[in-house]
Biopython code that builds the backbone (N, CA, C, O; Angstrom):
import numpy as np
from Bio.PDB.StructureBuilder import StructureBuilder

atoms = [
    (1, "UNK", "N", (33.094, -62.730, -36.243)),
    (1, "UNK", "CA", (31.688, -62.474, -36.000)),
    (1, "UNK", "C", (31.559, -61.165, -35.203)),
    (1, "UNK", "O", (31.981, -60.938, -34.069)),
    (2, "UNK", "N", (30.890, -60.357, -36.031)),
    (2, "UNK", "CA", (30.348, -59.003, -34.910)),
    (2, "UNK", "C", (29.530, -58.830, -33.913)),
    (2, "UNK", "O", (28.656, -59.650, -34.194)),
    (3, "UNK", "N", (29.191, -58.308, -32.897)),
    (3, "UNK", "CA", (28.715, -58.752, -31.777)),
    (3, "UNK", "C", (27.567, -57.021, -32.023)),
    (3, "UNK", "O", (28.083, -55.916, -31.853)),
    (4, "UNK", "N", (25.795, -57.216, -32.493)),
    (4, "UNK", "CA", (25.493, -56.382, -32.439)),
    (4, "UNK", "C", (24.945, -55.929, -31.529)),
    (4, "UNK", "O", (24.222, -56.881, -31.237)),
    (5, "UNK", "N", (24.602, -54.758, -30.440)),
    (5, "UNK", "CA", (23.594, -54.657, -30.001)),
    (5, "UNK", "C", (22.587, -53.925, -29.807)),
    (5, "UNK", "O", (22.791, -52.743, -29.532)),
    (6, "UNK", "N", (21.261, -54.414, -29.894)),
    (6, "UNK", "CA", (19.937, -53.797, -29.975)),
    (6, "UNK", "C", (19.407, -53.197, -28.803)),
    (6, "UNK", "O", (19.419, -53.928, -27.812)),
    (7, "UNK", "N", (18.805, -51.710, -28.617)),
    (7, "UNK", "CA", (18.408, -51.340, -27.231)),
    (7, "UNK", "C", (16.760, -52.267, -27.104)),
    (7, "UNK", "O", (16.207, -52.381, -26.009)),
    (8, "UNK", "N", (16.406, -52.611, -27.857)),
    (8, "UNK", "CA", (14.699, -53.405, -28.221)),
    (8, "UNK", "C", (14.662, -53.904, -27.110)),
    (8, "UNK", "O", (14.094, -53.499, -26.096)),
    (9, "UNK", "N", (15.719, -55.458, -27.406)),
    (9, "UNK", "CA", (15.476, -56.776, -26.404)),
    (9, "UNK", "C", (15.610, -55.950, -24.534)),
    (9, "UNK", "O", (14.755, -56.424, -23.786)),
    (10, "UNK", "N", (16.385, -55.052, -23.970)),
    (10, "UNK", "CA", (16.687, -54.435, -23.349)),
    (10, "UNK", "C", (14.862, -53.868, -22.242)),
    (10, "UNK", "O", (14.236, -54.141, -21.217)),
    (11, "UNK", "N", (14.842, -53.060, -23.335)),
    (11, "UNK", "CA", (13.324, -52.564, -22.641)),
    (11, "UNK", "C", (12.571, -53.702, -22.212)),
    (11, "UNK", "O", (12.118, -53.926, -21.090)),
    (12, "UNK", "N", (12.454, -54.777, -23.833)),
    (12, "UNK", "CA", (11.220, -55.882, -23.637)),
    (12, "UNK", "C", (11.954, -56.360, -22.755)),
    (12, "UNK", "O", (12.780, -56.458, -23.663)),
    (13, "UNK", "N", (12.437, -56.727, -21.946)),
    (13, "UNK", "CA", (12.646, -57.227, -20.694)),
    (13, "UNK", "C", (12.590, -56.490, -19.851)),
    (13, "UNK", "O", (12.307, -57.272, -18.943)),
    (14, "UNK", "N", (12.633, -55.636, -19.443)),
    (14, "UNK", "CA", (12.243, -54.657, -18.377)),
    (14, "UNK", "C", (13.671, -54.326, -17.963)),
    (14, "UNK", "O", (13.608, -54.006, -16.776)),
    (15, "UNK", "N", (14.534, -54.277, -18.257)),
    (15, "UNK", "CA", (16.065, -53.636, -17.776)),
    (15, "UNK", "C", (16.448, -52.158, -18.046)),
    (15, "UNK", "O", (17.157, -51.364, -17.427)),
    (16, "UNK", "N", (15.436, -52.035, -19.653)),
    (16, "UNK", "CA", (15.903, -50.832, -20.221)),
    (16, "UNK", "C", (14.641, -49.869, -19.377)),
    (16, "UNK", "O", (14.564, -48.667, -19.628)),
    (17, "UNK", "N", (14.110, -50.232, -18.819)),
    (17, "UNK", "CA", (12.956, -48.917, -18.285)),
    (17, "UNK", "C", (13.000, -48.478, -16.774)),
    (17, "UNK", "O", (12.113, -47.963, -16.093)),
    (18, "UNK", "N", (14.487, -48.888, -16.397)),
    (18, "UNK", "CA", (14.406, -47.930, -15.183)),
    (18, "UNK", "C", (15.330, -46.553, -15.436)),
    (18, "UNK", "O", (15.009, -45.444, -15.010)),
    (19, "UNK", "N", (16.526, -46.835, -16.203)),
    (19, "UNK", "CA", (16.974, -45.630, -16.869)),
    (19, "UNK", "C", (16.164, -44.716, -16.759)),
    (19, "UNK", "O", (16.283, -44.026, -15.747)),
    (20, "UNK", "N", (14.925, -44.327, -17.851)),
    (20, "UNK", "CA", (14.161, -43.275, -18.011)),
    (20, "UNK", "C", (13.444, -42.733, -16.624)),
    (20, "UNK", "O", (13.164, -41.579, -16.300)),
    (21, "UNK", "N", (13.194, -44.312, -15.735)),
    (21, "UNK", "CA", (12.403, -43.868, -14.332)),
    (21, "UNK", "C", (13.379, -42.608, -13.999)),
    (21, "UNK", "O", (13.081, -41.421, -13.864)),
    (22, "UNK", "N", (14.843, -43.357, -13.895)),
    (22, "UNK", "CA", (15.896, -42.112, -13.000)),
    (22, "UNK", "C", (15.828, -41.110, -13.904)),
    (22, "UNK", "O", (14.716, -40.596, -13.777)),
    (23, "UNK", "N", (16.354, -40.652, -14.622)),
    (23, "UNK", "CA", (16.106, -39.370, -15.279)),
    (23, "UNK", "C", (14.672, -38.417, -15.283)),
    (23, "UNK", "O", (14.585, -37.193, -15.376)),
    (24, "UNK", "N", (13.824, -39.216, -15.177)),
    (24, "UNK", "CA", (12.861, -38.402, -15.155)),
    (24, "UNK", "C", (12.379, -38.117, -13.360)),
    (24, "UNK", "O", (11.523, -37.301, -13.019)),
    (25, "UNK", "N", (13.148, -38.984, -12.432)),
    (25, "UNK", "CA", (13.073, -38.385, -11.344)),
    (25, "UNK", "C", (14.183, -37.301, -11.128)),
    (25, "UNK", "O", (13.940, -36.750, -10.055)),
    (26, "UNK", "N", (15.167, -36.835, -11.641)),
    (26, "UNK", "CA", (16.406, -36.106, -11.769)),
    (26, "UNK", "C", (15.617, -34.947, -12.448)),
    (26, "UNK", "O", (15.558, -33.877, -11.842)),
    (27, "UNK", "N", (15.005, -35.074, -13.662)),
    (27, "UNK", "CA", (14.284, -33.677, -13.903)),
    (27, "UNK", "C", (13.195, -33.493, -13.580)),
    (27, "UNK", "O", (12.449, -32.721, -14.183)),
    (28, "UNK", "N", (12.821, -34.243, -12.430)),
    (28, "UNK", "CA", (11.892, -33.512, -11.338)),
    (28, "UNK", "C", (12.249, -32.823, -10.050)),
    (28, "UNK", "O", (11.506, -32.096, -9.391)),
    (29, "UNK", "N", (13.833, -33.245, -9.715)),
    (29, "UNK", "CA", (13.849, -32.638, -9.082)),
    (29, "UNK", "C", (14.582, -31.264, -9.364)),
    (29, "UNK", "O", (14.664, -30.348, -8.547)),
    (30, "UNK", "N", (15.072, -31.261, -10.567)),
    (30, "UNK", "CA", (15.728, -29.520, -11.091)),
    (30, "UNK", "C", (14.571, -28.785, -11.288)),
    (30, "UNK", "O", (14.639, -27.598, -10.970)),
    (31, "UNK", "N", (13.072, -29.380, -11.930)),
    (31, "UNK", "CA", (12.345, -28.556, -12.274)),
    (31, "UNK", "C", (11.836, -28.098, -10.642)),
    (31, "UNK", "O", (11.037, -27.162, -10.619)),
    (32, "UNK", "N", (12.196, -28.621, -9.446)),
    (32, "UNK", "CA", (11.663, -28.452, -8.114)),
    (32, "UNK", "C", (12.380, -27.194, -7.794)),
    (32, "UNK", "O", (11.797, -26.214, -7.332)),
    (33, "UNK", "N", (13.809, -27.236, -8.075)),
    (33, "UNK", "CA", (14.353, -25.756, -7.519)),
    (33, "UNK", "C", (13.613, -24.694, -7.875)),
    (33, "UNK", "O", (12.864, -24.567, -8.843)),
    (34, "UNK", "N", (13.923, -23.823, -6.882)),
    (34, "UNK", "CA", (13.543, -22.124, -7.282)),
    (34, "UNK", "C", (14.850, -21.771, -7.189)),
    (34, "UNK", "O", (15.765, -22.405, -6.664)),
    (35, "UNK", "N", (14.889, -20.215, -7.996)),
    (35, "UNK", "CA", (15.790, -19.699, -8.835)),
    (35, "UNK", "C", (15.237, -18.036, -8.640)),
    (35, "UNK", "O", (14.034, -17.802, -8.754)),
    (36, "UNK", "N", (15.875, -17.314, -8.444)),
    (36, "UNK", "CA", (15.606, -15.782, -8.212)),
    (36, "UNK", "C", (16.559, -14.654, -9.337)),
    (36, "UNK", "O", (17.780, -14.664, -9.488)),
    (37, "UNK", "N", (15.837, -13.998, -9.825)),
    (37, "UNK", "CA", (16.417, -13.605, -11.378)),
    (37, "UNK", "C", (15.523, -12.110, -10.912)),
    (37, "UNK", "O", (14.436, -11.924, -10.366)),
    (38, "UNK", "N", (16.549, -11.248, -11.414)),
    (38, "UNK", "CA", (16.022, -9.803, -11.773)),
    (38, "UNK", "C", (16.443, -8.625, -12.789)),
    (38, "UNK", "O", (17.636, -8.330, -12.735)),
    (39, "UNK", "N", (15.596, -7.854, -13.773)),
    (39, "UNK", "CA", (16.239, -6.620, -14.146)),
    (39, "UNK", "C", (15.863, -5.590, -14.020)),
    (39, "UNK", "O", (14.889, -5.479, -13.275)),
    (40, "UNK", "N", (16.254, -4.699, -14.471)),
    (40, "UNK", "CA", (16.023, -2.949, -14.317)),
    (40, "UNK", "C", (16.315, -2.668, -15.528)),
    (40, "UNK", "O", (16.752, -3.118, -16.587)),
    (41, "UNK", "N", (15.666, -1.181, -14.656)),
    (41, "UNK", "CA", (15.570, -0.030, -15.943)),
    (41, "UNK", "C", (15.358, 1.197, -15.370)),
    (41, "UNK", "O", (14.995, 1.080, -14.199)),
    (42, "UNK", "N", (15.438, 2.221, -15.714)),
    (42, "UNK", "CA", (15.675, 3.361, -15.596)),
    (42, "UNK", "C", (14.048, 4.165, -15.412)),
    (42, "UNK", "O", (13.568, 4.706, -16.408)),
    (43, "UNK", "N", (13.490, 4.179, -14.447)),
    (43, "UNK", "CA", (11.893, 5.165, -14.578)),
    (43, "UNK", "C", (12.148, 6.588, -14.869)),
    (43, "UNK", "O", (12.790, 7.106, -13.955)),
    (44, "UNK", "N", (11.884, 7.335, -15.760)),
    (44, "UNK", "CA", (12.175, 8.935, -15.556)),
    (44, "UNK", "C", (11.548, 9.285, -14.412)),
    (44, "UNK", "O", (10.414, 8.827, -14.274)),
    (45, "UNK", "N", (12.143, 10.231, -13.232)),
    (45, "UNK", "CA", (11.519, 10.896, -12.720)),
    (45, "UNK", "C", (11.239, 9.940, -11.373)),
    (45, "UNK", "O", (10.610, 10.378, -10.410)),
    (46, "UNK", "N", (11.550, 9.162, -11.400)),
    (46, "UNK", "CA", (11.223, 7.928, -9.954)),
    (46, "UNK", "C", (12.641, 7.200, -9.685)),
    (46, "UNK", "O", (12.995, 6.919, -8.540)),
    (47, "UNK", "N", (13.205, 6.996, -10.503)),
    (47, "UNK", "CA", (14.608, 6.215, -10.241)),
    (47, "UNK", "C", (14.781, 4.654, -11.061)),
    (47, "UNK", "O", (14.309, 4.221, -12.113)),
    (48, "UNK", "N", (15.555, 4.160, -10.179)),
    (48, "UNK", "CA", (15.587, 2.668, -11.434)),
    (48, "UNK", "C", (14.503, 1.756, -10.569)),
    (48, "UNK", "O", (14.344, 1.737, -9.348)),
    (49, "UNK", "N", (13.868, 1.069, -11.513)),
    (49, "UNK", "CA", (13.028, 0.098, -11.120)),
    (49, "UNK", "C", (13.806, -1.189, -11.812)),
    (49, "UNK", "O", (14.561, -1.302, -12.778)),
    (50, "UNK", "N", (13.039, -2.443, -10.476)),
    (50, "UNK", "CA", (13.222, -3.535, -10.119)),
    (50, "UNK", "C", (12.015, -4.469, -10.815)),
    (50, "UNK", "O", (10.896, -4.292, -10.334)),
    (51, "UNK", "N", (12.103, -5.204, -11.632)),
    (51, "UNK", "CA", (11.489, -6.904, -11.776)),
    (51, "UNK", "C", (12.193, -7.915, -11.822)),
    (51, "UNK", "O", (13.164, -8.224, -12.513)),
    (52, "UNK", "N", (11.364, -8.656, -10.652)),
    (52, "UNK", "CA", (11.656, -9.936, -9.736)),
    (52, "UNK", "C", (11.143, -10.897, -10.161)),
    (52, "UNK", "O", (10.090, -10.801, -10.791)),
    (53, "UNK", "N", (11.666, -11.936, -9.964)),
    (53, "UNK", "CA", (10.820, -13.361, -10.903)),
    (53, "UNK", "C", (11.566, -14.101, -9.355)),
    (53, "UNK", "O", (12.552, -13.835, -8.669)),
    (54, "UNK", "N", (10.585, -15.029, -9.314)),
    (54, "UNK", "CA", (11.198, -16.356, -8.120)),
    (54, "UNK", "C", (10.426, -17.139, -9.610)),
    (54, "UNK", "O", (9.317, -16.881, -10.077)),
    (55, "UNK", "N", (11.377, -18.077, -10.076)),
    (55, "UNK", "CA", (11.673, -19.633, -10.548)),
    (55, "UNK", "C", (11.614, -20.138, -10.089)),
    (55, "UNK", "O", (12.030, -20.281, -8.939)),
    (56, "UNK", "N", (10.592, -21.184, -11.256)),
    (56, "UNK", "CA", (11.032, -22.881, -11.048)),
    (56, "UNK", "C", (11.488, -23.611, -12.448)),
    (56, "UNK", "O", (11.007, -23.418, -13.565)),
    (57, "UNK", "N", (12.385, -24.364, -12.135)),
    (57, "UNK", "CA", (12.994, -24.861, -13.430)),
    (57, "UNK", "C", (13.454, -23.893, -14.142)),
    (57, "UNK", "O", (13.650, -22.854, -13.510)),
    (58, "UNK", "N", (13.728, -23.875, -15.399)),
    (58, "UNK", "CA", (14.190, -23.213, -16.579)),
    (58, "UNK", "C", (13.800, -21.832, -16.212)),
    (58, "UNK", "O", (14.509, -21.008, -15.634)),
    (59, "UNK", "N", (12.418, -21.666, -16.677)),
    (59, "UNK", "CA", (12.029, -20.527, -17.320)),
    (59, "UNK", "C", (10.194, -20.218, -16.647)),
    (59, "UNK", "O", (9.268, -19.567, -17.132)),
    (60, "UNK", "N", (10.282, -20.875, -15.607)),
    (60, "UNK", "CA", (8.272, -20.865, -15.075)),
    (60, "UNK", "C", (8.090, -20.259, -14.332)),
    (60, "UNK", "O", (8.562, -20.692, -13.281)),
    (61, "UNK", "N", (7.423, -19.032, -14.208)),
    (61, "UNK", "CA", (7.184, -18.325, -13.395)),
    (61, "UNK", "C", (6.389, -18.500, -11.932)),
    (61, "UNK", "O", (5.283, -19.039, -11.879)),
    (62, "UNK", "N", (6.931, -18.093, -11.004)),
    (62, "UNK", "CA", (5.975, -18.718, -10.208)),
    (62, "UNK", "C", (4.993, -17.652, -9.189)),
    (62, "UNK", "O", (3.934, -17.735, -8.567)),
    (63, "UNK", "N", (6.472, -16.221, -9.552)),
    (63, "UNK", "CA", (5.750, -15.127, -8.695)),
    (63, "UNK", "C", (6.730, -14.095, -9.087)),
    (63, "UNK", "O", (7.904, -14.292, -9.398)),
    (64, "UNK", "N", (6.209, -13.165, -9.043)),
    (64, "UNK", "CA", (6.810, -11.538, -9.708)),
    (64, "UNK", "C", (6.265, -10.473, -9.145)),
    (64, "UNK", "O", (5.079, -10.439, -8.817)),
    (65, "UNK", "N", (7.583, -8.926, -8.888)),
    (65, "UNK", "CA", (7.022, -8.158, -8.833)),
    (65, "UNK", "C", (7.998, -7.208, -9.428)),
    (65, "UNK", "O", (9.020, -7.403, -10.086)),
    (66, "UNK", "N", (7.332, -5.988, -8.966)),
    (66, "UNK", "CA", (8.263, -5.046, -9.601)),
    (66, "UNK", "C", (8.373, -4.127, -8.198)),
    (66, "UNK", "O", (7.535, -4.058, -7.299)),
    (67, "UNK", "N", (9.717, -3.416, -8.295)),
    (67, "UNK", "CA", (9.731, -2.658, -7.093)),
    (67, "UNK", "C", (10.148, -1.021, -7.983)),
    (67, "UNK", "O", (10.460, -1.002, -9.173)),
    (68, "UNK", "N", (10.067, 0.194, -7.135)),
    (68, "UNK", "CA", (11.500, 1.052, -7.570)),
    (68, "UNK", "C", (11.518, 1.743, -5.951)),
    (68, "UNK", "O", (10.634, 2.363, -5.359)),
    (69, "UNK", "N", (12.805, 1.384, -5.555)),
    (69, "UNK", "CA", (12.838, 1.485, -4.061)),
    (69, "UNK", "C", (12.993, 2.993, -4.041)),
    (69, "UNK", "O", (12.286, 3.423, -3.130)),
    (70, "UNK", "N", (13.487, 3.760, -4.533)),
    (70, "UNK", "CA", (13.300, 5.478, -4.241)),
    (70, "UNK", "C", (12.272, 6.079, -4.070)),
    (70, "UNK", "O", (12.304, 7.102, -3.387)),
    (71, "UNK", "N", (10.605, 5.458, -4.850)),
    (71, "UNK", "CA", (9.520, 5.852, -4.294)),
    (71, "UNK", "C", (8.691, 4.666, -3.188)),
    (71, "UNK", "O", (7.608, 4.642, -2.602)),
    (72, "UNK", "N", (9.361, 4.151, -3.252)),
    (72, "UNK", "CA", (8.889, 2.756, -2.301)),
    (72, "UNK", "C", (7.843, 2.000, -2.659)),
    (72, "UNK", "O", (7.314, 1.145, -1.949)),
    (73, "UNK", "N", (7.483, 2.350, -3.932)),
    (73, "UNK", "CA", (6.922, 1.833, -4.732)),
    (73, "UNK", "C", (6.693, -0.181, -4.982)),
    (73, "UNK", "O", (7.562, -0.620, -5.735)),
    (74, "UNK", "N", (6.287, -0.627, -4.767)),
    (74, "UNK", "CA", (6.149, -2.501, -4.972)),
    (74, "UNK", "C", (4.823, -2.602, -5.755)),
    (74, "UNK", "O", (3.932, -1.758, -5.656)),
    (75, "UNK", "N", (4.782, -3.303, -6.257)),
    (75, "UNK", "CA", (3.547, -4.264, -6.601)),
    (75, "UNK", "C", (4.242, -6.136, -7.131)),
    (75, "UNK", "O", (5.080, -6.522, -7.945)),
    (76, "UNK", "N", (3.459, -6.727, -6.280)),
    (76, "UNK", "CA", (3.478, -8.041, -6.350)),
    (76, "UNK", "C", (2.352, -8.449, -7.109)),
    (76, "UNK", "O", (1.274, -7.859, -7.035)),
    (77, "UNK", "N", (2.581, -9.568, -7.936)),
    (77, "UNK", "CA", (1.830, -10.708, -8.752)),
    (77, "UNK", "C", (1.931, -12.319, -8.228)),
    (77, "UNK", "O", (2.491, -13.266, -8.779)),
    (78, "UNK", "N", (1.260, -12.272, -7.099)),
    (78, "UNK", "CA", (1.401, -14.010, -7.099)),
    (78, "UNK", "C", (0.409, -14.494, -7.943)),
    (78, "UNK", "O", (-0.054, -15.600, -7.664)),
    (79, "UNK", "N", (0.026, -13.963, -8.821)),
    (79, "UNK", "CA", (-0.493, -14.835, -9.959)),
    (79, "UNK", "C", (-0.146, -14.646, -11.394)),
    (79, "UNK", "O", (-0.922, -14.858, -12.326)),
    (80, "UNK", "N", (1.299, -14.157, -11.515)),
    (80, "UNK", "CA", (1.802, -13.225, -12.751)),
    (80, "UNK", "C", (0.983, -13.844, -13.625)),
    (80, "UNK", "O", (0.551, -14.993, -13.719)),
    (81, "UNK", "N", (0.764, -12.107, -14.705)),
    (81, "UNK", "CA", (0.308, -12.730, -15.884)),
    (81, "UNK", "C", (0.824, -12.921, -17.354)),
    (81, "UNK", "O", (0.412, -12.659, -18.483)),
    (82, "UNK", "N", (2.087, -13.591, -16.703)),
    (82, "UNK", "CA", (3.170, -14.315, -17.855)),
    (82, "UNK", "C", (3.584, -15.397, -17.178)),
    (82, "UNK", "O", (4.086, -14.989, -16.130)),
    (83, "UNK", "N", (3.642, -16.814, -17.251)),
    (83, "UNK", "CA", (4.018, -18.018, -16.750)),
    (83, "UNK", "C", (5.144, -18.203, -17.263)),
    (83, "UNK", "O", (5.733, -19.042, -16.582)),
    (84, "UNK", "N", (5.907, -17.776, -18.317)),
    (84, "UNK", "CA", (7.164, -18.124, -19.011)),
    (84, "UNK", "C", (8.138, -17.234, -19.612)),
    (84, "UNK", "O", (8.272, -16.619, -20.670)),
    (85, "UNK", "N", (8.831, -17.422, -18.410)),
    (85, "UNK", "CA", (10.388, -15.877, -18.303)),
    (85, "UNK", "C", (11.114, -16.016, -19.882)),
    (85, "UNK", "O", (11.836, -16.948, -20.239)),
    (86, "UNK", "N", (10.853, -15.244, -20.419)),
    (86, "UNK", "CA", (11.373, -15.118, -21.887)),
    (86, "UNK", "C", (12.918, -14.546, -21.712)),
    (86, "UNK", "O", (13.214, -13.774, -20.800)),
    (87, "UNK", "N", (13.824, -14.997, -22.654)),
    (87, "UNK", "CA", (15.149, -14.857, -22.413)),
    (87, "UNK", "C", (15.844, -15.260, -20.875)),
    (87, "UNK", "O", (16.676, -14.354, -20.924)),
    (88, "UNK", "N", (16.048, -15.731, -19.944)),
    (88, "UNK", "CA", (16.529, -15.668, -18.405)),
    (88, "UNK", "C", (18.213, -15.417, -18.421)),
    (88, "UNK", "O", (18.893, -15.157, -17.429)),
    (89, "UNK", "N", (18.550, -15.520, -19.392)),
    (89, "UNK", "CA", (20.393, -15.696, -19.761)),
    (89, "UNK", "C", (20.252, -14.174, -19.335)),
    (89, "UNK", "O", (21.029, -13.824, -18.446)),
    (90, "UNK", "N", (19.213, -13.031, -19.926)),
    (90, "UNK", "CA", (18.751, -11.615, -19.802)),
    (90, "UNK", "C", (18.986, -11.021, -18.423)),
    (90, "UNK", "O", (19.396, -9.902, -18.116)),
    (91, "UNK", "N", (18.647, -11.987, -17.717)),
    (91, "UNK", "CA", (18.325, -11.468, -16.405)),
    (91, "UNK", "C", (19.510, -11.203, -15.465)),
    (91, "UNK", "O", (20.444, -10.854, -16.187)),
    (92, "UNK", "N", (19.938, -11.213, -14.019)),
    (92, "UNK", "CA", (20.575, -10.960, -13.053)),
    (92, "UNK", "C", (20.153, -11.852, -12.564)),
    (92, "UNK", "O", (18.960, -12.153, -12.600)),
    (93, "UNK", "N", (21.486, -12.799, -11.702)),
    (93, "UNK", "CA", (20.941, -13.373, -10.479)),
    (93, "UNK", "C", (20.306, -12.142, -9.167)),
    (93, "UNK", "O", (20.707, -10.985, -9.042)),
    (94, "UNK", "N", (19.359, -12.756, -8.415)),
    (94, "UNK", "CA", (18.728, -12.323, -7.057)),
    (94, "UNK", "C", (18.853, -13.190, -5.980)),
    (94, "UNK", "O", (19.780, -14.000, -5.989)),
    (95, "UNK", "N", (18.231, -13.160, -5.243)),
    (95, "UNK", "CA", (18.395, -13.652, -4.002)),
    (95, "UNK", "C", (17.259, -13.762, -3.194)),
    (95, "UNK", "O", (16.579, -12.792, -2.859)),
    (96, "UNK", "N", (16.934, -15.454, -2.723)),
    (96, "UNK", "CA", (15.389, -15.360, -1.839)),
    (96, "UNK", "C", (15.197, -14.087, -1.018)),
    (96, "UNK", "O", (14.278, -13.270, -1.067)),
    (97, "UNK", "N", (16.139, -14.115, -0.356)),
    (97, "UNK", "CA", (16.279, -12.665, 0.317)),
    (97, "UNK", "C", (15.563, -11.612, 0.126)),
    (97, "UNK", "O", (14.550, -11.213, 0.700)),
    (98, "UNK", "N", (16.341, -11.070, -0.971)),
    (98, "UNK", "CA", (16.017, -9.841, -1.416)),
    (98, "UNK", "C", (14.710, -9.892, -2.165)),
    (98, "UNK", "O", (13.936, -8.936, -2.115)),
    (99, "UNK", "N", (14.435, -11.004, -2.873)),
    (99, "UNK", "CA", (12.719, -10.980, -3.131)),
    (99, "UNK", "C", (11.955, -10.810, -2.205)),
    (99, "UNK", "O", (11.205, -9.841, -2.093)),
    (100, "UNK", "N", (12.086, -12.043, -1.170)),
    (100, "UNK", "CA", (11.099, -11.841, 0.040)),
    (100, "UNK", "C", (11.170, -10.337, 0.391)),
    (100, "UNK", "O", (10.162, -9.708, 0.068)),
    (101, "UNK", "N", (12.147, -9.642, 0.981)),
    (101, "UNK", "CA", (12.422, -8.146, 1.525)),
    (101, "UNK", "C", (11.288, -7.557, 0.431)),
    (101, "UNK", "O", (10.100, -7.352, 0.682)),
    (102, "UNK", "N", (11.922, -7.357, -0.749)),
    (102, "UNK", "CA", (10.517, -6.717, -1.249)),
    (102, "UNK", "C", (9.051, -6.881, -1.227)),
    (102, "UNK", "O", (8.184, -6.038, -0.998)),
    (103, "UNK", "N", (8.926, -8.395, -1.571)),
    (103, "UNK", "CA", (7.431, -9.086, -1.956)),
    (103, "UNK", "C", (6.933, -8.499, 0.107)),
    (103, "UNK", "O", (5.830, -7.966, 0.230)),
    (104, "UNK", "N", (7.602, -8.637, 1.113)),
    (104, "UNK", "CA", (6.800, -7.972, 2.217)),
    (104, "UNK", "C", (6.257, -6.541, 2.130)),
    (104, "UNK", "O", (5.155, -6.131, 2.495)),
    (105, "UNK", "N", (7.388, -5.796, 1.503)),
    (105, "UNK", "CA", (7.122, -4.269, 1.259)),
    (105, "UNK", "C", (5.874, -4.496, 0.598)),
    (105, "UNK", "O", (4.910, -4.025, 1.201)),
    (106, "UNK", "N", (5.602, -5.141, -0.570)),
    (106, "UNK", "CA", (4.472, -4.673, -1.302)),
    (106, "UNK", "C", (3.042, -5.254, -1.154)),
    (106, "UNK", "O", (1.958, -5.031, -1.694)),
    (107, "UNK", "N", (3.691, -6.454, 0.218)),
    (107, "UNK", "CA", (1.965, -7.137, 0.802)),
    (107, "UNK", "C", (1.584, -5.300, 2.120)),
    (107, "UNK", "O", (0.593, -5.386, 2.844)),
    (108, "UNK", "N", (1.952, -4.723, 2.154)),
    (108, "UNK", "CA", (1.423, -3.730, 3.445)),
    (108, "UNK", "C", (0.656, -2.819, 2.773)),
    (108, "UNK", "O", (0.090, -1.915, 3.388)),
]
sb = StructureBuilder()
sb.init_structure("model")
sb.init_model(0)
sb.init_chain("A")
sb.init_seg("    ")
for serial, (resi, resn, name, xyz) in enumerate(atoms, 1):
    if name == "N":
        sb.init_residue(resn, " ", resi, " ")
    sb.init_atom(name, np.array(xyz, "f"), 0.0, 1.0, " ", f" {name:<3s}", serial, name[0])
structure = sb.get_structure()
């Protein structure tokens, strides 16, 4: 005799529905981290410029700026107007640090 088993009876009893509780408290709390990502590029004539993303989760933007420190140049977006970092594999790690250091430069 084979011994089958069904995930059905599982849920309808209430055994199978704390599983999903934990997991979905587990990807609440990854989507909670922040994450600091940056790239560059080359400005003619000004030097290389800086965009900053502070993350949450994957790919959500939560705040951005751009710097190019040779003209001292900043502008911050705490309300970027892109919510969703396209490519991030793209990017550079950053550092709260070094965001904050800038995002002050460009509140003065």
């Amino acid at each position: 005799m084979d011994l089958v088993v069904h995930p059905l009876p599982c849920r309808m009893a209430g055994q199978g529905s704390a599983r999903p509780r934990i997991f979905k408290e587990k990807n609440r709390e990854i989507l909670m981290e922040k994450k600091y990502l940056k790239t560059e590029q080359i400005v003619p004539g000004k030097g290389m410029s800086y965009t900053m993303y502070e993350i949450q989760g994957e790919d959500e933007i939560l705040r951005m700026l751009t710097a190019i420190p040779d003209t001292g140049e900043v502008s911050t977006y705490p309300k970027p107007p892109v919510k969703k970092l396209f490519a991030p594999e793209r990017c550079a790690a950053s550092s709260e640090e070094e965001f904050e250091e800038f995002w002050q430069q460009g509140a003065k």
